[in-house]
N, C-alpha and C positions, 0 to 999 in steps of 0.2 A: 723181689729184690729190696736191699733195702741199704742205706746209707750209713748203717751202725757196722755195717761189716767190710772192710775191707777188702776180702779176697772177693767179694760177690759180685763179679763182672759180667758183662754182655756174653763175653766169649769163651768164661769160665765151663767146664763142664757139667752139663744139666741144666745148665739154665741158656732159655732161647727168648729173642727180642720176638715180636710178631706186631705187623702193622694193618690195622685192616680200613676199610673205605665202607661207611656204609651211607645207604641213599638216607635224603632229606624224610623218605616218609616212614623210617624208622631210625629215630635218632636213639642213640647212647643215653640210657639215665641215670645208670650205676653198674655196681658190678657185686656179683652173690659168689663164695665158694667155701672151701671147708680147707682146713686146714690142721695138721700135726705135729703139733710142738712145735717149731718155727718154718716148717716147711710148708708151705702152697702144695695143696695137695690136687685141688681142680679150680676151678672159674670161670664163674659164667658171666655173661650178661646179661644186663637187665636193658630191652629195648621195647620203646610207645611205638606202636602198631595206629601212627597219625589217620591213615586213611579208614580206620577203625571208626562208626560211629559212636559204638562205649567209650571207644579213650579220648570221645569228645564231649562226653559225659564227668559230673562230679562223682568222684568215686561215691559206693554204696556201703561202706564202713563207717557209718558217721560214730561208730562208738572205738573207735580207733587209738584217740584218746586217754580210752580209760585203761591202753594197754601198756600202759608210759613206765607203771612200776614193776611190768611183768620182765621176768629173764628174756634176755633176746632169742633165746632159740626157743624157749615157751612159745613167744610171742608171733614168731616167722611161724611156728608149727598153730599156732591158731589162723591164721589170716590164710595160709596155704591152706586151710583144712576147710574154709569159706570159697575158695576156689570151684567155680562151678567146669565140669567137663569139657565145656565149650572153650574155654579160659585157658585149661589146661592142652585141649588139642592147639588153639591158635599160638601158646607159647612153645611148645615143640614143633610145628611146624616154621615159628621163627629164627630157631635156635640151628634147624636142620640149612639154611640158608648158609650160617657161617659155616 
């Protein structure tokens, strides 16, 4: 939604409000999705898995950095492509929750 448009209301049709509750030991850090010309086309969340001893860990990207003048989606498709299996099953397994 967004504030430049007028007719784009709660109750307009296609577009749905959703409220969720999530516990302290995985909190909201942001939010990932893709998108099509001005439509929202999916969205995810991005949630720290606290009871995690890695996400009590400094991340292991110290060259992160040097990704500052790469295209964002370059830049998501490297860092995802650093993603070890484990990583990837523990974020589908968090995702299946919501």
């Amino acid at each position: 939604m967004t504030k430049d448009l007028p007719n784009c209301l709660d109750e307009s049709p296609g577009i749905g409000k959703a409220e969720l509750l999530l516990p302290e030991e995985t909190p909201l850090v942001g939010f990932h999705g893709t998108s099509q010309g001005s439509f929202l086309t999916s969205l995810g969340l991005i949630l720290v898995d606290t009871a995690s001893p890695i996400c009590q860990q400094r991340a292991r990207y110290p060259d992160a950095v040097l990704l500052e003048g790469i295209d964002l989606f370059e830049r998501n498709a490297i860092i995802e492509a650093a993603l070890s299996q484990q990583e990837k099953s523990r974020a589908s397994a968090l995702e299946a929750i919501l």
